[in-house]
DSSP file (Angstrom, degrees, kcal/mol; ACC not computed):
  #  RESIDUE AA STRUCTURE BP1 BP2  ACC     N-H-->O    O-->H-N    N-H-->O    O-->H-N    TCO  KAPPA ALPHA  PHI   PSI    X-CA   Y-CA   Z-CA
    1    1 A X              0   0    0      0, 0.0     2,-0.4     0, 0.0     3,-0.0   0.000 360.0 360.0 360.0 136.7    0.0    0.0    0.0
    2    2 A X    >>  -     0   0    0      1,-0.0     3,-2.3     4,-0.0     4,-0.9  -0.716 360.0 -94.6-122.2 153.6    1.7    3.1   -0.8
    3    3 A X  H 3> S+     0   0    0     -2,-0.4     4,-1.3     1,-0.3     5,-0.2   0.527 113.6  59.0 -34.7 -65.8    1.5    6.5    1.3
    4    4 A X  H 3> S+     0   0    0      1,-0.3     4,-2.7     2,-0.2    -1,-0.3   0.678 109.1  38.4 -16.1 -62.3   -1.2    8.1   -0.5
    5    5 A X  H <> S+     0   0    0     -3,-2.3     4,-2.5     2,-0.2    -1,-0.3   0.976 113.1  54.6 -76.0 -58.3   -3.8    5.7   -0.1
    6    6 A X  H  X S+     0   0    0     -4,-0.9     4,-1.9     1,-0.2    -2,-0.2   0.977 112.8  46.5 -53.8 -41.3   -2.9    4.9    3.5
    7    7 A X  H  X S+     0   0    0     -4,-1.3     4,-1.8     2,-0.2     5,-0.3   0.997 114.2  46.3 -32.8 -58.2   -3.2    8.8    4.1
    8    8 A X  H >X S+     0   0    0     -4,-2.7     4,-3.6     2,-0.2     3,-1.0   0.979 113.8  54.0 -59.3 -59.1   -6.6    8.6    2.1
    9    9 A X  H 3X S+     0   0    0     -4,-2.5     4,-3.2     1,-0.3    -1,-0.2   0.854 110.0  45.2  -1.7 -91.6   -7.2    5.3    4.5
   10   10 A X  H 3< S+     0   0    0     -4,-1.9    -1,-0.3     2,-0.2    -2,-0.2   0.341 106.9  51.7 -51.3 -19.2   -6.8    7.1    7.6
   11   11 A X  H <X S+     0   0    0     -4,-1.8     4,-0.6    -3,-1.0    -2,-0.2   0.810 112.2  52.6 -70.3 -36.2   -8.7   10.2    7.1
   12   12 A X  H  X S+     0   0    0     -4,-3.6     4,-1.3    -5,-0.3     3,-0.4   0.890 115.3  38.1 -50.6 -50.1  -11.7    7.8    6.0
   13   13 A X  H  X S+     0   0    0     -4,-3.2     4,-2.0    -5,-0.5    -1,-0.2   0.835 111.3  62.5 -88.9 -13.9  -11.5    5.8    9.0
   14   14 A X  H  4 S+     0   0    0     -4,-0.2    -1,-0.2    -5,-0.2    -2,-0.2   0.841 104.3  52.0 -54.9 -39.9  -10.7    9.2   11.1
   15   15 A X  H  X S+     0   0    0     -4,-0.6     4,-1.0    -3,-0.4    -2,-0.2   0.659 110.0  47.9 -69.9 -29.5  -14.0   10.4   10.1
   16   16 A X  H  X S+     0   0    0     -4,-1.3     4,-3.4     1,-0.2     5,-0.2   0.814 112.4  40.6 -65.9 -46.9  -15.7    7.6   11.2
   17   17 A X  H  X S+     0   0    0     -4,-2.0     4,-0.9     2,-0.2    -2,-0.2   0.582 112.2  59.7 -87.9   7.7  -14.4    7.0   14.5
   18   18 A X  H  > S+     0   0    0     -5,-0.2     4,-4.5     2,-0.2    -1,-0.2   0.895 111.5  42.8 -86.6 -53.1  -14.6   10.9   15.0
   19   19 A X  H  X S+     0   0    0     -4,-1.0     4,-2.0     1,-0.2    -2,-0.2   0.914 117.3  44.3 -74.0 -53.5  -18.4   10.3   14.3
   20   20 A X  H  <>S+     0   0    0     -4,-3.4     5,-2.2     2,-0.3     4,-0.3   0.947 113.1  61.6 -53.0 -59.9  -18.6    6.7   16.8
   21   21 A X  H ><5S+     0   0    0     -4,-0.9     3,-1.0     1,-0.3    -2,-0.2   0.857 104.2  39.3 -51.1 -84.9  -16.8    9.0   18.8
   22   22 A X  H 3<5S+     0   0    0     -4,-4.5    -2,-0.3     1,-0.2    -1,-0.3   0.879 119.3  43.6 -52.6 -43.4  -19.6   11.8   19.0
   23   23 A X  T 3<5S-     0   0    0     -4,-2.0    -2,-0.2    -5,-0.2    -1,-0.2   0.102 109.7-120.0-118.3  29.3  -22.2    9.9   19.4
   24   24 A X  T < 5 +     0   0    0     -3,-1.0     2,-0.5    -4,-0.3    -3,-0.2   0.888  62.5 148.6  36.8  50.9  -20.4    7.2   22.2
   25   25 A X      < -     0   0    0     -5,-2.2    -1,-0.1    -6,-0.2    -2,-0.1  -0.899  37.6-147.0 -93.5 104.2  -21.1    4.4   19.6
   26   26 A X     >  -     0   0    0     -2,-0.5     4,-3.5     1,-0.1     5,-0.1  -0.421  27.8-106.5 -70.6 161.7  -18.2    1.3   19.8
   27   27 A X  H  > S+     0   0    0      2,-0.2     4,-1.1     3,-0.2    -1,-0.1   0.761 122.4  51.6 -54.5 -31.7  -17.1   -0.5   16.8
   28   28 A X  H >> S+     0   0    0      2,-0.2     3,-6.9     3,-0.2     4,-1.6   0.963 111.2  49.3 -66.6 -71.6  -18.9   -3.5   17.8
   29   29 A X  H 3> S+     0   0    0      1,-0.3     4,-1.9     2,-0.2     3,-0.3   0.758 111.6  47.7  -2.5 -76.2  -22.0   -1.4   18.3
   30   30 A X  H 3X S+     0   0    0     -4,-3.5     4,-1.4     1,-0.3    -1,-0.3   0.647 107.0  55.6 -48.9 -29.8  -21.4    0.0   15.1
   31   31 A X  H <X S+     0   0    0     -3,-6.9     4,-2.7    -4,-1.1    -1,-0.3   0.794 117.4  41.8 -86.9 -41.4  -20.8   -3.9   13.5
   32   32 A X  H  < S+     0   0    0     -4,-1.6    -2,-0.2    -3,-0.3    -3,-0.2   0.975 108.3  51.6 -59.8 -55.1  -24.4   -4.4   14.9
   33   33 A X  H  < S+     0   0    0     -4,-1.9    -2,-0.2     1,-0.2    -3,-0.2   0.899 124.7  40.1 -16.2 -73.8  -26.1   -1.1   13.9
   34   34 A X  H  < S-     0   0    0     -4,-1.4    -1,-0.2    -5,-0.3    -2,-0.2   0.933  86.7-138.8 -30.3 -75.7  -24.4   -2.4   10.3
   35   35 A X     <  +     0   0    0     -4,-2.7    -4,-0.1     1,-0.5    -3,-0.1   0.090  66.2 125.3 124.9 -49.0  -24.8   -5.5   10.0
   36   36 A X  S    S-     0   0    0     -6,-0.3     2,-0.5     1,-0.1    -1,-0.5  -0.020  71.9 -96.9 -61.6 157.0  -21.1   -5.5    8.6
   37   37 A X    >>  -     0   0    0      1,-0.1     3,-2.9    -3,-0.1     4,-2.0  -0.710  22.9-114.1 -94.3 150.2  -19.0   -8.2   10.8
   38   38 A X  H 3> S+     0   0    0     -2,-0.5     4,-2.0     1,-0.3    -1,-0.1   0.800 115.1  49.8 -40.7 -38.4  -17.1   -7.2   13.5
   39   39 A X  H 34 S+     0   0    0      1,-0.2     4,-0.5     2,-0.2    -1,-0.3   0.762 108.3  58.6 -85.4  -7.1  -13.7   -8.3   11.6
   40   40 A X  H <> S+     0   0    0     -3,-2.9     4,-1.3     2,-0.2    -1,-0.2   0.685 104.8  40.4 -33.9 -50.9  -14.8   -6.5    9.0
   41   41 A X  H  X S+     0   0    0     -4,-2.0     4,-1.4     1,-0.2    -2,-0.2   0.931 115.2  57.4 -75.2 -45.9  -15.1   -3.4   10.6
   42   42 A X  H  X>S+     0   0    0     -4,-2.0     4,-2.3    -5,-0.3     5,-0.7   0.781 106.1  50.0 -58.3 -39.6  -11.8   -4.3   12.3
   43   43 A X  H  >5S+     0   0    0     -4,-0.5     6,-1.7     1,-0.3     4,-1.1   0.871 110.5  48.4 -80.5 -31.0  -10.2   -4.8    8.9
   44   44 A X  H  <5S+     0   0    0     -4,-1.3    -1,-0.3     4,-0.2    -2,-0.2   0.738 114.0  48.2 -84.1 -17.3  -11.4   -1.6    7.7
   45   45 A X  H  <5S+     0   0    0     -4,-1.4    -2,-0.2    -3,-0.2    -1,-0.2   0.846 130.5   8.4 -84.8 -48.8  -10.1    0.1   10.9
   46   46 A X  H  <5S+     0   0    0     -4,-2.3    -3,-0.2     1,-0.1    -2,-0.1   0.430 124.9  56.5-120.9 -14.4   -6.3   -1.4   11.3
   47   47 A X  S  <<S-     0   0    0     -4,-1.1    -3,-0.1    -5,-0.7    -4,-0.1   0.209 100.3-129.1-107.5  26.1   -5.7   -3.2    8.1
   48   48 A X        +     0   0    0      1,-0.1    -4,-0.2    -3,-0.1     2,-0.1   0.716  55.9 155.2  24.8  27.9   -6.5    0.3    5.7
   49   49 A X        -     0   0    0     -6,-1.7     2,-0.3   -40,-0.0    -1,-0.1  -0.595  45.3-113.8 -71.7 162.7   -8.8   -2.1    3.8
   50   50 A X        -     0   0    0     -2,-0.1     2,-0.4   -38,-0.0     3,-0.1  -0.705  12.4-127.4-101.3 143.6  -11.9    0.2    2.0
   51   51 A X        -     0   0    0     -2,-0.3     5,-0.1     1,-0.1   -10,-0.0  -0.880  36.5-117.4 -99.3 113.9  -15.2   -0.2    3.1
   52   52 A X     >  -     0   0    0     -2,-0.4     4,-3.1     4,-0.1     5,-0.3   0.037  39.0 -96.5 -38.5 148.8  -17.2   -1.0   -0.6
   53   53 A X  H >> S+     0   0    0      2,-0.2     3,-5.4     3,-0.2     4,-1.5   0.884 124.7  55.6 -36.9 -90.2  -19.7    1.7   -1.3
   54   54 A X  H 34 S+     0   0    0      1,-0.3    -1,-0.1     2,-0.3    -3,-0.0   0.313 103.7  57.7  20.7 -81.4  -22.8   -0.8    0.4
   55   55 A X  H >> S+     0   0    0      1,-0.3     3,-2.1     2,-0.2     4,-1.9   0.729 109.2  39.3 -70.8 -29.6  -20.8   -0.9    3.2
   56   56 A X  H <X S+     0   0    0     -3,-5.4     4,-2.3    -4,-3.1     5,-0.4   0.930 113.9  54.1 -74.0 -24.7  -20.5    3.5    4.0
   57   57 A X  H 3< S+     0   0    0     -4,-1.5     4,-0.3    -5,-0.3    -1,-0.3   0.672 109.6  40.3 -98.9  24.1  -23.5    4.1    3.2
   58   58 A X  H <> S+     0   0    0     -3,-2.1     4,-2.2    -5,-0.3    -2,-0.2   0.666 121.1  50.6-100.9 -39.3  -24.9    1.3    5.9
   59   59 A X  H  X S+     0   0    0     -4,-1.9     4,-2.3     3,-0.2     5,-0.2   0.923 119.5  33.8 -29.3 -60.9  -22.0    2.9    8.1
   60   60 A X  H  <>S+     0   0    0     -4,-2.3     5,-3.6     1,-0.3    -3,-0.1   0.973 116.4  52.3 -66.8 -39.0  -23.5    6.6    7.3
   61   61 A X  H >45S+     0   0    0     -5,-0.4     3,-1.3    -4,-0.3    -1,-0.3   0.896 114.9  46.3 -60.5 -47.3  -27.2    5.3    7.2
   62   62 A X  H 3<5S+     0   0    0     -4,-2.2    -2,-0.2     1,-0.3    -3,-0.2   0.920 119.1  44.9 -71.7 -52.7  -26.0    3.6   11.2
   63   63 A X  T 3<5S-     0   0    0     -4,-2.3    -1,-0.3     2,-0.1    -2,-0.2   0.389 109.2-128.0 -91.9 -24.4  -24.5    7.0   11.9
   64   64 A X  T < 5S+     0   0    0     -3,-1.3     2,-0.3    -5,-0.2    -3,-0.2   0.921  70.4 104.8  61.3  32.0  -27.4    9.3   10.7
   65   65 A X  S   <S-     0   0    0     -5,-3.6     2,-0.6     2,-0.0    -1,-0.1  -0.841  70.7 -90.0-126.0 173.1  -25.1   11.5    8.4
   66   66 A X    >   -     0   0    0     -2,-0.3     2,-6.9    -3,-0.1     3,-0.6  -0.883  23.4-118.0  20.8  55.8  -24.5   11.8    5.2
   67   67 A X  T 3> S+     0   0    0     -2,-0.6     4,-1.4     1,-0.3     3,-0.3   0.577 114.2  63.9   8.7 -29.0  -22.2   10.2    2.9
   68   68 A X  T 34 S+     0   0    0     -2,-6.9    -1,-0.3     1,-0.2     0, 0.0   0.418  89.6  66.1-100.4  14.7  -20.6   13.6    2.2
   69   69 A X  T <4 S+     0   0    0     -3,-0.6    -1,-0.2     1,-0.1    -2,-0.1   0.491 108.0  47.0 -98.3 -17.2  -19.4   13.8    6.2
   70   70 A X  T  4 S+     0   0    0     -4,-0.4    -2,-0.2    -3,-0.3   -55,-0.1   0.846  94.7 107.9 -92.1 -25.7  -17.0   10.5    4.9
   71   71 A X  S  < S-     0   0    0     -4,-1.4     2,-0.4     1,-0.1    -3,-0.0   0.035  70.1-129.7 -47.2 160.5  -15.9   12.4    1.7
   72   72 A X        -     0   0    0      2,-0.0     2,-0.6     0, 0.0    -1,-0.1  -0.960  25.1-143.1-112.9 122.0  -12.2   13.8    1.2
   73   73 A X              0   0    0     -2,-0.4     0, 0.0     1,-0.1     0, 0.0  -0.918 360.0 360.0 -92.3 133.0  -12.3   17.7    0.1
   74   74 A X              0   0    0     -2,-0.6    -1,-0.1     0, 0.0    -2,-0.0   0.231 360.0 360.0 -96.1 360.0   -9.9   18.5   -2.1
């Protein structure tokens, strides 16, 4: 994986847990809320794997925001 994409990685999943974060949700929570599975979530959290569209917008949908709170402005 080359820096870029882990940057890109880490802001994604920064936005997330900022959002779990506010609203005192845990990742399991969040794996229930979902659907997704827990090692799933886990992979998407520590291994910089990307969450498939589906899976943000069942993440944003769990969250009550918006797809565009998970976007990268450029």
């Amino acid at each position: 994986m080359d820096v870029e994409r882990i940057d890109e990685h880490n802001m994604l999943w920064n936005k997330i847990q900022i959002q779990l974060d506010k609203q005192k949700i845990t990742v399991y929570r969040l794996s229930k809320m979902t659907g997704i599975p827990l090692t799933t979530i886990y992979n998407y959290k520590n291994d910089g794997k990307e969450p498939p569209f589906k899976n943000m917008v069942k993440i944003a949908d769990a969250l009550d925001v918006s797809l565009d709170v998970f976007r990268e402005r450029r």
